[in-house]
N, C-alpha and C positions, 0 to 999 in steps of 0.2 A: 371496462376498466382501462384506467391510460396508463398504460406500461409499453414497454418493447423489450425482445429478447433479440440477441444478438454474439453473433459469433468474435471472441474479441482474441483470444488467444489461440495459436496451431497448436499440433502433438507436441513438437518440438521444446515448446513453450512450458508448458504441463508441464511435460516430463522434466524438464530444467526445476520449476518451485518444487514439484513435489522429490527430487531426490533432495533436494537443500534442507527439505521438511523432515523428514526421513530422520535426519538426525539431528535435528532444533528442539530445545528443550519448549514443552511447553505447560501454562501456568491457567489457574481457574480464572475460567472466562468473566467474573463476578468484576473482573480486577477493572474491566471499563464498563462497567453499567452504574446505573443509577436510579433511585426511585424507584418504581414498581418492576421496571425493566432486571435490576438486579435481584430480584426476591421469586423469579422467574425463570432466569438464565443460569441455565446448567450445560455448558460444555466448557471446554480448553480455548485457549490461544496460544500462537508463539512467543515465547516472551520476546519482549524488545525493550533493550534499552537507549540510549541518546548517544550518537558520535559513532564511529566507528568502534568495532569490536565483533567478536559470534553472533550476541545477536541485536546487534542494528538491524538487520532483515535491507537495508538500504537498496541491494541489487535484484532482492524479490520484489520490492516495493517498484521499483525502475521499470521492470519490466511489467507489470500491471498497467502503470500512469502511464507510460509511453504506446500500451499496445491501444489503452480508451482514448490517449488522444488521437492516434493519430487513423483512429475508426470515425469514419466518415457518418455511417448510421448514426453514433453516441454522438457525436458533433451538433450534428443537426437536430436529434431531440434533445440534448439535456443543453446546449449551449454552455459549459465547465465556465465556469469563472476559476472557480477553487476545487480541487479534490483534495482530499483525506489521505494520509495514507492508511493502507490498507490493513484491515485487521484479519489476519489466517486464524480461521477455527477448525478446529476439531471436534467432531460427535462421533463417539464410541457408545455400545450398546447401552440402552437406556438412558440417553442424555439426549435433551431436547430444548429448545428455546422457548418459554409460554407466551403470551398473547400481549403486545406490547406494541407501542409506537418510541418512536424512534428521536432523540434529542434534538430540539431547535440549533440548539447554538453547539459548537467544540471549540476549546481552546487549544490549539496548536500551536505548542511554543511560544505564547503571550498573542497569537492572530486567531481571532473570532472568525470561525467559520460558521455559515448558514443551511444547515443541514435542509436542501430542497430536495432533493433526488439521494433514493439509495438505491445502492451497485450490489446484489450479490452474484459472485463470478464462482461459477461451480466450476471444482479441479479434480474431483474423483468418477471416477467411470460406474456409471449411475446400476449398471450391474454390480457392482463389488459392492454395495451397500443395499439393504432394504428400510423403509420411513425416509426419514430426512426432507420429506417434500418440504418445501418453502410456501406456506398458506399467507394467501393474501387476500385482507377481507375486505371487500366490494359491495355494489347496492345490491346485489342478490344470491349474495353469499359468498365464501372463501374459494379460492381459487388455488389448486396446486399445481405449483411448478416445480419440475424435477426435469433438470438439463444435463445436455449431455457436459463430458467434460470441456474446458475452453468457453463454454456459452457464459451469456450474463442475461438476468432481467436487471431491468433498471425501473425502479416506480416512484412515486411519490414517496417521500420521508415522511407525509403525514395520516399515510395508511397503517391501520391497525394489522399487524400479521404476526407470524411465529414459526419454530421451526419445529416438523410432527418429532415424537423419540423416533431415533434408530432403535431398528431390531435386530441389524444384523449387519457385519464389515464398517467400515468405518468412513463417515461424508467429512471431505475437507473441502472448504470454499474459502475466498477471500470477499470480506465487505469492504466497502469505502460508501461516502458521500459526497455529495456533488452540491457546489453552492453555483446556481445557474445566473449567467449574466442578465437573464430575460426572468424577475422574480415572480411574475402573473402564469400560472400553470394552464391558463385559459390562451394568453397570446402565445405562450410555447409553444401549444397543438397548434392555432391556429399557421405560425411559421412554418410547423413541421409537413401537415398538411400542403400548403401553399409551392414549399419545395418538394414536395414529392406530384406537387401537379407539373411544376413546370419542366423535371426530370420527363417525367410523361410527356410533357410536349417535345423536349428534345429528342425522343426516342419515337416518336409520330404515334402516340398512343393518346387515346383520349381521357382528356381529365376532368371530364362533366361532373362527376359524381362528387370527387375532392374540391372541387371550384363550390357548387354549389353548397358542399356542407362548409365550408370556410366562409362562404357569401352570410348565410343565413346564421352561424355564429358567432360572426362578429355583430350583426343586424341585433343578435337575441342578445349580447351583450353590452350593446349603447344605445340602441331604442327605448326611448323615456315616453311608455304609452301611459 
């Protein structure tokens, strides 16, 4: 499965959203879903409203955008043209997210975004809760990710996943979406790849193995046999 997980925020970080969260009112999560997604989605978010005030969320949201851009690993696979801002959820006992793909398009303030890549950034300390994995379904079945806090996977937007119920303490993560400057999720690997060989070359480490599978899938994707 093409995902990467990646350390985007320190303690310091954490501990900054989640005391802000602490006392943010928050509202049923149905409030940005749609379609089947909505008739599935059962947890909280932080409310937010437009413009300054409580809760514009503006300087949580800051420090999210700022820490994915200026992550070298997020850089280099999702290539951001556009990010989201971020939506803080809450799962308290028995709330779970069901089995759902994730919206093409967002309108953000009259600007169409292109939901390629989604962000979930775990912010609860993976002991204080039990469930909450983040399943993600693949050609041979779901896949749970349960990160520590400050980590993020980043996958495709057009992956089918969910989120398991909690059974116990309470999982807080922030989502966004990523509209990539490189739209072909096939040349993205292949960039991503291509820069992690030549990182290997400048480190005098050999990169046969990422050269050849980059050779051979570009070959398998313009060879007109």
């Amino acid at each position: 499965m093409d995902y990467q997980i990646l350390p985007i925020l320190d303690p310091v970080q954490v501990a900054r959203i989640l005391t802000a969260l602490a006392d943010h009112p928050f509202v049923d999560g149905k409030a940005t879903a749609s379609g089947i997604a909505r008739e599935v989605k059962e947890n909280r978010q932080a409310e937010r409203t437009p413009g300054p005030g409580p809760c514009s969320l503006a300087e949580l949201d800051q420090v999210v955008i700022s820490a994915l851009c200026a992550h070298r690993g997020f850089q280099g696979f999702a290539f951001p043209r556009r990010l989201r801002p971020p939506i803080f959820s809450r799962y308290e006992p028995g709330m779970h997210y069901g089995a759902h793909v994730d919206a093409a398009y967002f309108n953000d303030q009259g600007v169409l975004v292109r939901g390629d890549l989604s962000v979930t950034l775990f912010l609860s300390d993976p002991a204080s809760y039990e469930g909450g994995e983040l399943l993600i379904q693949g050609s041979y079945g779901e896949e749970a990710v349960k990160l520590q806090a400050g980590e993020a996977v980043i996958y495709s937007s057009e992956t089918v996943h969910r989120v398991s119920p909690v059974t116990r303490g309470v999982r807080i993560a922030a989502v966004t979406w990523v509209q990539s400057a490189v739209r072909d999720p096939r040349v993205r690997t292949l960039l991503f790849d291509l820069a992690a060989s030549l990182k290997k070359l400048e480190q005098g480490e050999d990169p046969a193995l990422l050269l050849a599978k980059s050779y051979n899938n570009l070959l398998r994707m313009s060879a007109d046999l």
